[in-house]
Structure formats: C-alpha cells, structure tokens
N, CA, C and O atoms as CSV, one atom per row, in Angstrom:
chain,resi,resn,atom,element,x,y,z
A,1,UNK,N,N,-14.545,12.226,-13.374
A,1,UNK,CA,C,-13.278,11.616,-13.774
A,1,UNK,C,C,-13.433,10.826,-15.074
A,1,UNK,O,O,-12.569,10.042,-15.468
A,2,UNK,N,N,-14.483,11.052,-15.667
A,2,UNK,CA,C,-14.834,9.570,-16.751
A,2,UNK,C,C,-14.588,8.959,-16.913
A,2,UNK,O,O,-14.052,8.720,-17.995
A,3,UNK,N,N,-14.735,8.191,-16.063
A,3,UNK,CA,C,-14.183,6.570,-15.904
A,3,UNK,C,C,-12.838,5.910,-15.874
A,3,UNK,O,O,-12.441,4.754,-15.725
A,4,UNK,N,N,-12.243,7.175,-16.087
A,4,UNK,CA,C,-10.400,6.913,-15.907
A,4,UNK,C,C,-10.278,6.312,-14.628
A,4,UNK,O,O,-11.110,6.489,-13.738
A,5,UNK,N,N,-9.141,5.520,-14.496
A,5,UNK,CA,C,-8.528,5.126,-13.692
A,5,UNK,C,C,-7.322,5.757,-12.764
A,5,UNK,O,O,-7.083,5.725,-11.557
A,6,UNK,N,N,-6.475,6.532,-14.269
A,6,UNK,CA,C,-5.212,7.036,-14.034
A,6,UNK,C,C,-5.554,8.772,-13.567
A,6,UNK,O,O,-4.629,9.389,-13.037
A,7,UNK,N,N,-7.255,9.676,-13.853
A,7,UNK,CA,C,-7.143,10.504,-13.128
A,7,UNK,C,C,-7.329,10.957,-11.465
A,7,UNK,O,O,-7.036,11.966,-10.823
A,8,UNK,N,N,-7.951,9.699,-11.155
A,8,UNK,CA,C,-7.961,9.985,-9.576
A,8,UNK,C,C,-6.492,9.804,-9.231
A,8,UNK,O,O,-5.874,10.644,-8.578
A,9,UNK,N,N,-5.858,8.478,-9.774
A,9,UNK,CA,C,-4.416,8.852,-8.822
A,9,UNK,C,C,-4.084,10.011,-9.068
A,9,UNK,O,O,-4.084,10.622,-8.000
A,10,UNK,N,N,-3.732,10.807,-10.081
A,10,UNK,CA,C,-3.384,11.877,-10.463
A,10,UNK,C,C,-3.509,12.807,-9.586
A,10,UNK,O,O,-2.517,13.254,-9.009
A,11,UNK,N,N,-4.976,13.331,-9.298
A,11,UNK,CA,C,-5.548,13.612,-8.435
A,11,UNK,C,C,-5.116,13.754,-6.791
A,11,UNK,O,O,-4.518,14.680,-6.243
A,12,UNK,N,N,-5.530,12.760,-6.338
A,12,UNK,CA,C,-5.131,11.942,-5.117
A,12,UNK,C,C,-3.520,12.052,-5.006
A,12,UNK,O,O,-3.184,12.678,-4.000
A,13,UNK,N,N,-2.872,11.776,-5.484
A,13,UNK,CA,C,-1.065,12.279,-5.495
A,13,UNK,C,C,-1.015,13.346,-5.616
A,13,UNK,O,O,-0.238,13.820,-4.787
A,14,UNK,N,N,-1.540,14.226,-6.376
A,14,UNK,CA,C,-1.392,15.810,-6.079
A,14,UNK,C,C,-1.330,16.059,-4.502
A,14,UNK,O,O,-0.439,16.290,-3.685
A,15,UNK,N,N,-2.964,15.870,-4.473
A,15,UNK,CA,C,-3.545,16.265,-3.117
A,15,UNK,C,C,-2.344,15.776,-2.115
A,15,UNK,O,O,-1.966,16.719,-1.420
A,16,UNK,N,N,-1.674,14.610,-1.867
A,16,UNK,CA,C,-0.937,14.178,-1.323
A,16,UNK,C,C,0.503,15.113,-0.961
A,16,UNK,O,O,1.065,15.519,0.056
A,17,UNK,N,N,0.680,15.171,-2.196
A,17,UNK,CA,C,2.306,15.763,-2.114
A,17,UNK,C,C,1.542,17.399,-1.643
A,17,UNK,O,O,2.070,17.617,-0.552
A,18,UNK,N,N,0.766,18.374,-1.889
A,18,UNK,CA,C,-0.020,19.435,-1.198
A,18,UNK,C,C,0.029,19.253,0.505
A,18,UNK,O,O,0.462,19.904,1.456
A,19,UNK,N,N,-0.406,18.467,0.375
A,19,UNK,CA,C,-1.195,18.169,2.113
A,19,UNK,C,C,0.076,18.243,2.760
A,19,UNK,O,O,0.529,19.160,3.444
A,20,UNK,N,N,0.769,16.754,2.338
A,20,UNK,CA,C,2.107,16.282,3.128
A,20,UNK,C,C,3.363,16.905,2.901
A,20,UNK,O,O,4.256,16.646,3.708
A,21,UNK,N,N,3.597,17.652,1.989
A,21,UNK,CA,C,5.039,17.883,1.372
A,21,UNK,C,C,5.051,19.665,1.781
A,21,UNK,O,O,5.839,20.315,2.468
A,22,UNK,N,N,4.190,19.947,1.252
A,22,UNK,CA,C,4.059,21.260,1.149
A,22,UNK,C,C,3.533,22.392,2.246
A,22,UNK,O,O,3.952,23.530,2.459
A,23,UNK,N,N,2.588,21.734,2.784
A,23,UNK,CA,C,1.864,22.333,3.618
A,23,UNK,C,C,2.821,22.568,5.326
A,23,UNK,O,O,2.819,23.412,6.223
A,24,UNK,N,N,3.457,21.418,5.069
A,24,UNK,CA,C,3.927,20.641,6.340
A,24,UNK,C,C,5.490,21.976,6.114
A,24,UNK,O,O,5.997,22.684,6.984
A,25,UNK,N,N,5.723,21.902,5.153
A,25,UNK,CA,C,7.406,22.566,4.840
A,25,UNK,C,C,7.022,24.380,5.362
A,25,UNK,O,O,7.576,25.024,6.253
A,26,UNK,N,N,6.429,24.609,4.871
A,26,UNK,CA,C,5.833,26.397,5.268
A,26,UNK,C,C,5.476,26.155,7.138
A,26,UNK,O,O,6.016,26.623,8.141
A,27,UNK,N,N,4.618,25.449,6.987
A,27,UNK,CA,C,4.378,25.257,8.640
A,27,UNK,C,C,5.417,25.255,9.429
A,27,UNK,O,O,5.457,26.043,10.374
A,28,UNK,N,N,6.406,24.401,9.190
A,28,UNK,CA,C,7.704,23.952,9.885
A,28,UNK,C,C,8.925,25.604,10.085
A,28,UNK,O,O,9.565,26.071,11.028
A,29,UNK,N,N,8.737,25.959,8.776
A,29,UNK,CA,C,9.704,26.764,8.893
A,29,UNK,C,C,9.277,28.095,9.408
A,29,UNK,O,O,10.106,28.984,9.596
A,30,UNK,N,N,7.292,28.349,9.775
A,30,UNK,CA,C,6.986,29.795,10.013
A,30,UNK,C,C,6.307,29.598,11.681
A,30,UNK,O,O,5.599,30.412,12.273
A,31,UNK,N,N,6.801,28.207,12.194
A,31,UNK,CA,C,6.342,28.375,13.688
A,31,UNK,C,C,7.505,28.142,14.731
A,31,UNK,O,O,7.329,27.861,15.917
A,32,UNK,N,N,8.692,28.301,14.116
A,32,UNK,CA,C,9.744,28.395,14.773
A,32,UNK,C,C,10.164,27.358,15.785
A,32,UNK,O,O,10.599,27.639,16.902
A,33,UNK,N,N,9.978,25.957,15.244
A,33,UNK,CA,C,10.141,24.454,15.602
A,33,UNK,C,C,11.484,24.702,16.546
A,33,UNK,O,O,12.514,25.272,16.186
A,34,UNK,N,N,11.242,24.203,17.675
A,34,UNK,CA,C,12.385,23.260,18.514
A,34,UNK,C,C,13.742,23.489,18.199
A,34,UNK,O,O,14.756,24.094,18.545
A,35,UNK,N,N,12.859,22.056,16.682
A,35,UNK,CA,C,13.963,21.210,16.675
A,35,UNK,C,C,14.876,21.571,15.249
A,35,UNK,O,O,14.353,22.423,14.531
A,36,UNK,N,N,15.760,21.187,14.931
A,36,UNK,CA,C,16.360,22.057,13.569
A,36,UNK,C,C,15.870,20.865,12.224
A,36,UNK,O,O,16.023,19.645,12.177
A,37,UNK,N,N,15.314,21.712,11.344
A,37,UNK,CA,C,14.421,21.441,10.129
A,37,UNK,C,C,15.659,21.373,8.838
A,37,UNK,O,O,16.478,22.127,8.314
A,38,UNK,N,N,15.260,20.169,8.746
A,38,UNK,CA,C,16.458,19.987,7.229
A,38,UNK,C,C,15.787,19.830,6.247
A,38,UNK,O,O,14.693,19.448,6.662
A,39,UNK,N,N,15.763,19.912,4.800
A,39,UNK,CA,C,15.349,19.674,4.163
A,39,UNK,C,C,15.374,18.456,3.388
A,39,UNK,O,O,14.630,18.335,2.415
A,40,UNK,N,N,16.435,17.247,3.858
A,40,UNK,CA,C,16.555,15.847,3.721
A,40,UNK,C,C,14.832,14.938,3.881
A,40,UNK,O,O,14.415,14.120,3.061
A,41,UNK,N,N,14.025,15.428,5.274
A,41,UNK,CA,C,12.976,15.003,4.826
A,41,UNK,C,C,11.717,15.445,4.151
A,41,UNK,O,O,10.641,14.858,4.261
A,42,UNK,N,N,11.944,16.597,3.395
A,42,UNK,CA,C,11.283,16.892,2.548
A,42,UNK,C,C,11.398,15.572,1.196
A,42,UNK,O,O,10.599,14.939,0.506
A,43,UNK,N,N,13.017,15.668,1.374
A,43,UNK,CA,C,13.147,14.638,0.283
A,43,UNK,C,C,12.610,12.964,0.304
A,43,UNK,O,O,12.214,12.213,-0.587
A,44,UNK,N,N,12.791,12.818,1.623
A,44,UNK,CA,C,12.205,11.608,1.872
A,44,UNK,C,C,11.046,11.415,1.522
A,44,UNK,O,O,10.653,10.522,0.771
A,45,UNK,N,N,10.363,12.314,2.089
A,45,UNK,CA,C,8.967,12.512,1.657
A,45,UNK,C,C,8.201,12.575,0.393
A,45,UNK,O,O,7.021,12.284,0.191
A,46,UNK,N,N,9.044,12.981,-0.358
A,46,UNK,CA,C,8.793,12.886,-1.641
A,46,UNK,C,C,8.907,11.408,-2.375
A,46,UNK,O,O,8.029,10.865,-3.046
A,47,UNK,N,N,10.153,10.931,-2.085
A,47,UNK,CA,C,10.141,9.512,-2.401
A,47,UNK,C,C,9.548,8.698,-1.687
A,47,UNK,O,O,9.598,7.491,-1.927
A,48,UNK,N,N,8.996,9.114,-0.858
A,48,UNK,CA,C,7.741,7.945,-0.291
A,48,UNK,C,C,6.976,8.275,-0.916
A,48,UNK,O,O,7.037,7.522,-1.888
A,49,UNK,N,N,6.033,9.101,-1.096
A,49,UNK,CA,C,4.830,9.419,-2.093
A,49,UNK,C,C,5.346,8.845,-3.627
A,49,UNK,O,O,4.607,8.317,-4.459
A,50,UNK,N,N,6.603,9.057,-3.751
A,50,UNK,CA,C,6.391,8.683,-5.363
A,50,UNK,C,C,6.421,6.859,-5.165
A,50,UNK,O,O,5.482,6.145,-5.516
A,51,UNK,N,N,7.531,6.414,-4.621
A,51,UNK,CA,C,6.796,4.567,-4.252
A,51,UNK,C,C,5.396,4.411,-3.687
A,51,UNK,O,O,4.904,3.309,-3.931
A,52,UNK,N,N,4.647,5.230,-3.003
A,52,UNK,CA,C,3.226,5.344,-3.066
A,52,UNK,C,C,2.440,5.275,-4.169
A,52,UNK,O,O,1.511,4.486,-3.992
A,53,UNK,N,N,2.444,5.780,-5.219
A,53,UNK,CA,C,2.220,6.316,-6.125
A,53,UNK,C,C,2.391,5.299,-7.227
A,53,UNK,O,O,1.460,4.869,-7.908
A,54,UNK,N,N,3.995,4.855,-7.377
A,54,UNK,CA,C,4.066,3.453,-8.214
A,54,UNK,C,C,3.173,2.457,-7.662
A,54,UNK,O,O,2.259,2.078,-8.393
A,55,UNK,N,N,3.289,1.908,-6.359
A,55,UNK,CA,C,2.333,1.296,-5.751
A,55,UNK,C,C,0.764,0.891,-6.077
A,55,UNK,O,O,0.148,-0.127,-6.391
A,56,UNK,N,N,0.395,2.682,-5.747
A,56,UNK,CA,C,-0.954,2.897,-6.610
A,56,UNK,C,C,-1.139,2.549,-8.033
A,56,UNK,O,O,-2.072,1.847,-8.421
A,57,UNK,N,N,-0.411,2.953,-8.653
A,57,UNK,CA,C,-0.494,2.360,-10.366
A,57,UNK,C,C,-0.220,0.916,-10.508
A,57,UNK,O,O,-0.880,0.477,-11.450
A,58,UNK,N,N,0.501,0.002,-9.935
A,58,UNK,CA,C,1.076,-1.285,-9.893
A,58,UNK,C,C,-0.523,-2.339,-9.681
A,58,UNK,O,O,-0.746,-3.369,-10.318
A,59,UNK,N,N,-1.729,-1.541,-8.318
A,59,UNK,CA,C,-2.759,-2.059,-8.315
A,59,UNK,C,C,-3.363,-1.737,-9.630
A,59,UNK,O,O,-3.540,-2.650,-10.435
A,60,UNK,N,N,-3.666,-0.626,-9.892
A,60,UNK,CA,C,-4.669,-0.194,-10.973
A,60,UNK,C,C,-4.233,-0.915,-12.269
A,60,UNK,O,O,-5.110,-1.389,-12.992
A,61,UNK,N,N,-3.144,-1.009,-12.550
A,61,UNK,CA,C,-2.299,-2.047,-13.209
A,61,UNK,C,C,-2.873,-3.454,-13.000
A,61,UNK,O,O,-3.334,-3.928,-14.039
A,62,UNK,N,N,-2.957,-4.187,-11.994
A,62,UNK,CA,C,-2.905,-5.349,-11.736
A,62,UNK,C,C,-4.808,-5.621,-12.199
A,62,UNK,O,O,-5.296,-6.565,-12.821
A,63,UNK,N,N,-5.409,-4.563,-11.689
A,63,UNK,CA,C,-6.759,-4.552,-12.202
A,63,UNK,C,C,-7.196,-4.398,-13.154
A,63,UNK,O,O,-8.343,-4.834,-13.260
A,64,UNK,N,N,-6.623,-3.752,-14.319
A,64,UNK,CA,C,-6.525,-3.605,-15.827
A,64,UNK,C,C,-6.143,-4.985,-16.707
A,64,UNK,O,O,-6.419,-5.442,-17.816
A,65,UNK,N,N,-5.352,-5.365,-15.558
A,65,UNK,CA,C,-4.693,-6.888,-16.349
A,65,UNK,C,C,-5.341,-7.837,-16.261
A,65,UNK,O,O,-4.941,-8.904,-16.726
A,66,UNK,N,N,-6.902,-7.679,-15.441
A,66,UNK,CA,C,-7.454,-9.192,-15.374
A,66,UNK,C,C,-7.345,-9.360,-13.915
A,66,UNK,O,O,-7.982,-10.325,-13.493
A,67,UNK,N,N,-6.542,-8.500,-12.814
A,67,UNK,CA,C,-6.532,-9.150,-11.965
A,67,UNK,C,C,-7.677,-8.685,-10.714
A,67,UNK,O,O,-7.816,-7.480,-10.502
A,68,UNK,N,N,-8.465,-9.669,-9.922
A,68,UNK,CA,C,-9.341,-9.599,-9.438
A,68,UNK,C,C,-9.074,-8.743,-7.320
A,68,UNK,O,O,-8.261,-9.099,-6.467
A,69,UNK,N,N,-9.822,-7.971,-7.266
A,69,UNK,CA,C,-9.172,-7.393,-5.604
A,69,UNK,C,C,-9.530,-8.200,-4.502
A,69,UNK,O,O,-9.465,-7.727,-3.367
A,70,UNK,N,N,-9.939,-9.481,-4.720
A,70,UNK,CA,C,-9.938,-10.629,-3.648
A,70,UNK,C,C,-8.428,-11.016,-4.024
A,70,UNK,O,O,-7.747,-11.218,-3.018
A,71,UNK,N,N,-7.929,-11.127,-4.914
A,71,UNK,CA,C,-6.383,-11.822,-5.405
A,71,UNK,C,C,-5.549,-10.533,-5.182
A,71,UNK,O,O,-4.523,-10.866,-4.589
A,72,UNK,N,N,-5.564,-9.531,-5.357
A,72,UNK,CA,C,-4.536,-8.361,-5.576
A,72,UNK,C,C,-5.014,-7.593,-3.856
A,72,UNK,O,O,-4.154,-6.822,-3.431
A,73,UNK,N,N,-5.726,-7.700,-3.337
A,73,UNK,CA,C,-5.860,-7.236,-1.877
A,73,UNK,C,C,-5.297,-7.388,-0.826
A,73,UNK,O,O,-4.944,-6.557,0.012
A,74,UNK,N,N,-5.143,-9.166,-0.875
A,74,UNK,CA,C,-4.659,-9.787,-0.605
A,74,UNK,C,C,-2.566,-9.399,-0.443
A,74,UNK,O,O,-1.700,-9.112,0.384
A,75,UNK,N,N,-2.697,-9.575,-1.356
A,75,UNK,CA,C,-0.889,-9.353,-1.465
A,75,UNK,C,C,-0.888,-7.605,-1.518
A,75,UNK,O,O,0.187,-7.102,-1.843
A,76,UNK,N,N,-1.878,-6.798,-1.257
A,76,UNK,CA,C,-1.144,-5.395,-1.334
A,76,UNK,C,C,-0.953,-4.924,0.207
A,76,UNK,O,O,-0.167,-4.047,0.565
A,77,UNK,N,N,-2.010,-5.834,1.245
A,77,UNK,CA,C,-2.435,-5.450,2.528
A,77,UNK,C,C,-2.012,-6.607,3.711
A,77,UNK,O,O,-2.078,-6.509,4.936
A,78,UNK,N,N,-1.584,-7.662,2.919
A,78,UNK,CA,C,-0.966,-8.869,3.605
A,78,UNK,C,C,0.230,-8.939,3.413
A,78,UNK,O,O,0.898,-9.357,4.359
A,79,UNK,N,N,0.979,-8.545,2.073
A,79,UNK,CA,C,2.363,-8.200,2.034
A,79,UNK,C,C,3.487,-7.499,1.711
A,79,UNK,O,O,4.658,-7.840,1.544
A,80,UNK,N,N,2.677,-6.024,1.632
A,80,UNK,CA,C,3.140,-5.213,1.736
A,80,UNK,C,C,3.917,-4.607,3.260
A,80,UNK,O,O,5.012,-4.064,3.405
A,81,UNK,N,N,2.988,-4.913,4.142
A,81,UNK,CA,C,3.569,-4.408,5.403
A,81,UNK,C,C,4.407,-5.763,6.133
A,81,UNK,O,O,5.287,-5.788,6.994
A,82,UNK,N,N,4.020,-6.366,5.715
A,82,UNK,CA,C,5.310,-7.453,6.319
A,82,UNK,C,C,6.840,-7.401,5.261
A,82,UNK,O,O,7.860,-7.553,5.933
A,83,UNK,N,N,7.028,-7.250,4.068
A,83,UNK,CA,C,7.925,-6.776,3.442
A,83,UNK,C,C,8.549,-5.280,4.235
A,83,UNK,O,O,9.724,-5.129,4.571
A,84,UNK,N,N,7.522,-4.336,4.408
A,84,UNK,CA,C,8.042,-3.027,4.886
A,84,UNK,C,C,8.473,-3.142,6.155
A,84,UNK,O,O,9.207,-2.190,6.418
A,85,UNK,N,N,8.333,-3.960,7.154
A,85,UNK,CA,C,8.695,-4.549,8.110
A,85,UNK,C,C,10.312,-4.936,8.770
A,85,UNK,O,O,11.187,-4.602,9.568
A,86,UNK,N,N,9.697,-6.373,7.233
A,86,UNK,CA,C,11.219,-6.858,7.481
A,86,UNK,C,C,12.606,-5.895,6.749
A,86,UNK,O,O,13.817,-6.098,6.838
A,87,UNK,N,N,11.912,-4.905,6.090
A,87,UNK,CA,C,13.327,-4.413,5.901
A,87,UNK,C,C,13.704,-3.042,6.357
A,87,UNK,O,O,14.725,-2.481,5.958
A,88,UNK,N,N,12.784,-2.467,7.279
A,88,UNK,CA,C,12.836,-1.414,8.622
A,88,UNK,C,C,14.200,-2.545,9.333
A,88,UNK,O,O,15.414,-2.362,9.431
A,89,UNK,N,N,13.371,-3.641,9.705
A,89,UNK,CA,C,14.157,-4.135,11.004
A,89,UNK,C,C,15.489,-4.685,10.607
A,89,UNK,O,O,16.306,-4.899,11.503
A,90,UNK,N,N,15.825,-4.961,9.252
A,90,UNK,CA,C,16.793,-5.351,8.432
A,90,UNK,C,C,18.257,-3.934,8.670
A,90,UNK,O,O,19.430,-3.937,9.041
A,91,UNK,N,N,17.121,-2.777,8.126
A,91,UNK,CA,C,17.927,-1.673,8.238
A,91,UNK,C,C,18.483,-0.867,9.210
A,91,UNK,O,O,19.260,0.085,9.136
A,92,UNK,N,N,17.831,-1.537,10.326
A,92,UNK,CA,C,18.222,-0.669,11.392
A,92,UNK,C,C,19.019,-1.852,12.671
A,92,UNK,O,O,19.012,-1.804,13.901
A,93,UNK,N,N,19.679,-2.891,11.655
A,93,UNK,CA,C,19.556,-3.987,12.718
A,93,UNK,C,C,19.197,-4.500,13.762
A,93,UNK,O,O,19.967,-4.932,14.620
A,94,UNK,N,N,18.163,-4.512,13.804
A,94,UNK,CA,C,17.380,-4.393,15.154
A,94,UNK,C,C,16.894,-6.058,15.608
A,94,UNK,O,O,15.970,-6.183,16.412
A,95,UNK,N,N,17.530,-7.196,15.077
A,95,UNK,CA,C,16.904,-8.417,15.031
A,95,UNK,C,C,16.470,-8.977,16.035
A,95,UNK,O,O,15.436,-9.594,16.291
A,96,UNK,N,N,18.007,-8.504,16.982
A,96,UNK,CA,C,17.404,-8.898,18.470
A,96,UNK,C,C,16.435,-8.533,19.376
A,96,UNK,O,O,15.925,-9.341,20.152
A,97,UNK,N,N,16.107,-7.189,19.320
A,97,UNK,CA,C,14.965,-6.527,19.722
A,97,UNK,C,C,14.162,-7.213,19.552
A,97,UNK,O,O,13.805,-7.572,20.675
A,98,UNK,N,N,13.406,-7.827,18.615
A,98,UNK,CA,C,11.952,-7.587,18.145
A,98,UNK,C,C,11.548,-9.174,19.383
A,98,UNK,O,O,11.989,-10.297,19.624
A,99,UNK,N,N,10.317,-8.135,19.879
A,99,UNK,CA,C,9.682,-9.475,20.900
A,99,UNK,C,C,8.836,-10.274,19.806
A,99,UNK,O,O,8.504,-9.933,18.670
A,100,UNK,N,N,8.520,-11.825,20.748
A,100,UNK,CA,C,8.309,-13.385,19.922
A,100,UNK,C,C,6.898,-12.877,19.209
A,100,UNK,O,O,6.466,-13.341,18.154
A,101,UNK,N,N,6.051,-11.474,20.258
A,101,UNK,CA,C,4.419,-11.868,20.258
A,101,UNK,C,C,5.075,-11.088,18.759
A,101,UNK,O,O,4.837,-11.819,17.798
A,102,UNK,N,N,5.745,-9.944,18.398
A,102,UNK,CA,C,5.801,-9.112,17.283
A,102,UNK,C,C,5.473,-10.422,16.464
A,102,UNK,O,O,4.404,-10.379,15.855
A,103,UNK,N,N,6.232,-11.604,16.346
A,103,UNK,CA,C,6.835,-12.543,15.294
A,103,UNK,C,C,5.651,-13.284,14.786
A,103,UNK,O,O,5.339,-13.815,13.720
A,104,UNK,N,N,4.984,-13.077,16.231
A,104,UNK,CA,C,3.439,-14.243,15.909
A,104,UNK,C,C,2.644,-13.131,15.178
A,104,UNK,O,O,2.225,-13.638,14.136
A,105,UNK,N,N,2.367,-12.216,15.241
A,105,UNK,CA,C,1.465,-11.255,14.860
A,105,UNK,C,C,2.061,-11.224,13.702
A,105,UNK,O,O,1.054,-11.452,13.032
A,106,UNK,N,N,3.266,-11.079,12.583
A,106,UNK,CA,C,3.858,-10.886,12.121
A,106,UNK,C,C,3.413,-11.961,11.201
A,106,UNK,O,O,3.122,-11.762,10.022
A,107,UNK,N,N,3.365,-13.396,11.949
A,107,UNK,CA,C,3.187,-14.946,11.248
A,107,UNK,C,C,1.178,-14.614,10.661
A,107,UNK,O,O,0.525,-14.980,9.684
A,108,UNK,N,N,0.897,-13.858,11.757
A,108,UNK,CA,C,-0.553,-14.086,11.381
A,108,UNK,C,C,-1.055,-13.124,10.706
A,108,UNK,O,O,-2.239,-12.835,10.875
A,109,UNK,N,N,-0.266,-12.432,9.808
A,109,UNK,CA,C,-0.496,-11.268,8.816
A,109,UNK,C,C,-0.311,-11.939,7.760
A,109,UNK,O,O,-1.143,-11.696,6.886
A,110,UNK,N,N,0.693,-12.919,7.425
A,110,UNK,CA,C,1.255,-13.654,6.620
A,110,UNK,C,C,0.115,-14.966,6.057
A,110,UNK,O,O,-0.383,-15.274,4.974
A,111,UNK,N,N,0.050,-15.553,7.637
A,111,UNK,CA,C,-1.183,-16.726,7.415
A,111,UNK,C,C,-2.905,-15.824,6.680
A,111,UNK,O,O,-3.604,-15.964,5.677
A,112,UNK,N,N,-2.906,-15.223,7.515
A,112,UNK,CA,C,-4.176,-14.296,7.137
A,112,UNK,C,C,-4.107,-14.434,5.412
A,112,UNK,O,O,-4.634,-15.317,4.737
A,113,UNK,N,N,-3.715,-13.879,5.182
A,113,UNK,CA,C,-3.145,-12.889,4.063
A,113,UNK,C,C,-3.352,-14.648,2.755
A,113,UNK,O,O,-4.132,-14.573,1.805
A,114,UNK,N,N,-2.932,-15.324,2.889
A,114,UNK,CA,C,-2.573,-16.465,2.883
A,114,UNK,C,C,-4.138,-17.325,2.458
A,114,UNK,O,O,-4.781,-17.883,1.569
A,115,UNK,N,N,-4.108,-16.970,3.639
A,115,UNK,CA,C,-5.992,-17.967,3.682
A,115,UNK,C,C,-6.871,-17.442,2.983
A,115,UNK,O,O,-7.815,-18.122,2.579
A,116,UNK,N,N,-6.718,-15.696,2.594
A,116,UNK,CA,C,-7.842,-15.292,2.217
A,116,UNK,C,C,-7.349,-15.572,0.269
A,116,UNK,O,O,-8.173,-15.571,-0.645
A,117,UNK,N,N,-5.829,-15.781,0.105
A,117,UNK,CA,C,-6.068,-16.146,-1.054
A,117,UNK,C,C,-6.312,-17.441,-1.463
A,117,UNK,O,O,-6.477,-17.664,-2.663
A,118,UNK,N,N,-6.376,-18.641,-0.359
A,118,UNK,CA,C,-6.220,-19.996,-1.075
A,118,UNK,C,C,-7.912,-20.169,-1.039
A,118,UNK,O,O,-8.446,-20.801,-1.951
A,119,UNK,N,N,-8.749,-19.569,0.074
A,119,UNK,CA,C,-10.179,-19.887,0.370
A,119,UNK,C,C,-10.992,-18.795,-0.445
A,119,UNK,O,O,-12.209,-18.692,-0.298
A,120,UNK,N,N,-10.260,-17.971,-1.326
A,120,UNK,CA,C,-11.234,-17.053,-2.100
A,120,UNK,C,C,-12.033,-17.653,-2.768
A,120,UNK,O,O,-11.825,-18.814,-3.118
A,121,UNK,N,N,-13.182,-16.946,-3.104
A,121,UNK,CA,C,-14.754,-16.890,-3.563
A,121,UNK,C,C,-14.754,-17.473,-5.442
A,121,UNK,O,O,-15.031,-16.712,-6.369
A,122,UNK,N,N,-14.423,-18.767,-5.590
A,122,UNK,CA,C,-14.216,-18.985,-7.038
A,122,UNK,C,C,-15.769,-18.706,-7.963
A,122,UNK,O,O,-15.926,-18.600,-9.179
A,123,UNK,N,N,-16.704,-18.648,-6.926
A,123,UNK,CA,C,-17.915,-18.099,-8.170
A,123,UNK,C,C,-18.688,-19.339,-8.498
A,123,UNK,O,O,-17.960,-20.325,-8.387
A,124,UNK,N,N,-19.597,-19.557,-8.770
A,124,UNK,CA,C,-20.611,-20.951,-8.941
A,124,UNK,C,C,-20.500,-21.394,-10.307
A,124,UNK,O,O,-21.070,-20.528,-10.971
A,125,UNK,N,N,-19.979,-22.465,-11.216
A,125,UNK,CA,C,-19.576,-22.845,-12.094
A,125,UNK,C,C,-21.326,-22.416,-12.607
A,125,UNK,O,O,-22.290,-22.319,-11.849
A,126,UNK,N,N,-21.306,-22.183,-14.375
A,126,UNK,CA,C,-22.415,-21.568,-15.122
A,126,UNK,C,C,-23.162,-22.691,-15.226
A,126,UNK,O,O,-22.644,-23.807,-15.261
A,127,UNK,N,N,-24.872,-22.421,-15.304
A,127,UNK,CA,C,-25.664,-23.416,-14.613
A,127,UNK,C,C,-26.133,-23.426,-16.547
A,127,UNK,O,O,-26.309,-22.459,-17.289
A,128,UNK,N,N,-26.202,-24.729,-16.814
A,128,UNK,CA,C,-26.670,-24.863,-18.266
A,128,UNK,C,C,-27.951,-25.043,-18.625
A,128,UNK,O,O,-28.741,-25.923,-18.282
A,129,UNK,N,N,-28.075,-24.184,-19.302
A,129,UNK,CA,C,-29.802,-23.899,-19.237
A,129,UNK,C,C,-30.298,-24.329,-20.725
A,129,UNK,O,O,-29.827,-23.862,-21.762
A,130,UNK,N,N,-31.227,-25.202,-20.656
A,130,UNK,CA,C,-31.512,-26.429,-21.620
A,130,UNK,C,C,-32.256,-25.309,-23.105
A,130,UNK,O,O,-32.973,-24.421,-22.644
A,131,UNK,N,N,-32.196,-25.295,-24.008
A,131,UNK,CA,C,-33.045,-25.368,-25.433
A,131,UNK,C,C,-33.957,-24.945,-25.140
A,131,UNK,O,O,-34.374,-25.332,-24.049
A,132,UNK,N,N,-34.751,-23.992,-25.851
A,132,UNK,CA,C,-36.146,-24.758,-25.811
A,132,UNK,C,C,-36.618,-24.263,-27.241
A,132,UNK,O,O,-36.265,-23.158,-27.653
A,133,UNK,N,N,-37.368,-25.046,-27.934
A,133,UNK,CA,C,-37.633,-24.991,-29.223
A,133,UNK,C,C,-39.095,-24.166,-29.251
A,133,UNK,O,O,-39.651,-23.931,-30.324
C-alpha cells in the first residue's frame, strides 16, 4: 500500500460493498427467499457503507491532523454507538420501552468512554540532560 492511508480504505470499502452489497443481492434473488426482496435495501446498504466509509476517512483524517487514537478512540467507540442508539430509539419512538439496566449500560459507555479520555497517558515530561563539554 506504500504507506498510504487513503489506499486501504479504498480497498477495504471495495471489499465491503463486494461482500455485503453484491454478493448478498445475487444470493437473495437465485435461492428463491421466503420472503419478498426489494431493492430499497440494497439501497440502504449502500448508504450505510458510504457513512461507513466517511466515518473511516473522518478517523484517518483526525490522525493526519495531529490527532492521537487514545483521544480519537475514544469518541469513535464510546460515541459513536451511543449517538447510533439514541437516534434508532428516537426514530422508532420507542422511549418507553427501553429497560433502566439498557440506560445504565448506556450511562457506562458514556462514563467509560469519558474516563479513558480525561485519565489518558500524557507521556513523561522530557528529562533535561545536562552539557557536557
């Protein structure tokens, strides 16, 4: 890859939209499914991989910019799925449903997520190393 960044996603999103998009659409329509096959989630599917995809570049991005994956890990794996969460349950109004333990587990993705950025690893200030003539 020489050292690119931007050809593994490349890569890796191919392979993706192959595996998931494609593979899955021939399968569906040559084993004579059930259930009736629309092509609406093909489309879905596609726009999930492509917000996948921005996603993916948004880190590689964030790592290009200086930013470190104790700091950017943090918010891709601590709040990403609590964002995707709250707006599943947003969309499907489901508020009342959701049991308390969901809320605590929910709180401790958040706290987690949280701790590992305020207690991250700042590195041992540079030790000054004297002259010598």
């Amino acid at each position: 890859m020489h050292h690119s960044r931007l050809r593994p996603l490349i890569c890796v999103g191919f392979a993706y939209f192959v595996i998931a998009v494609i593979v899955p659409y021939f399968f569906l329509g040559e084993m004579g499914e059930a259930s009736t096959y629309r092509s609406v989630g093909t489309l879905w599917s596609i726009l999930g991989g492509t917000f996948g995809a921005v996603g993916a570049l948004g880190i590689i991005l964030a790592f290009n910019s200086g930013g470190r994956p104790v700091f950017v890990m943090p918010l891709v794996f601590g709040g990403a799925p609590v964002i995707n969460t709250l707006v599943s349950i947003s969309s499907t109004h489901q508020w009342s449903n959701v049991n308390p333990f969901f809320w605590a587990g929910l709180i401790l993705v958040v706290v987690g997520a949280a701790m590992v950025l305020a207690m991250a690893p700042r590195g041992d200030a540079p030790v000054a190393v004297p002259a010598t003539s």
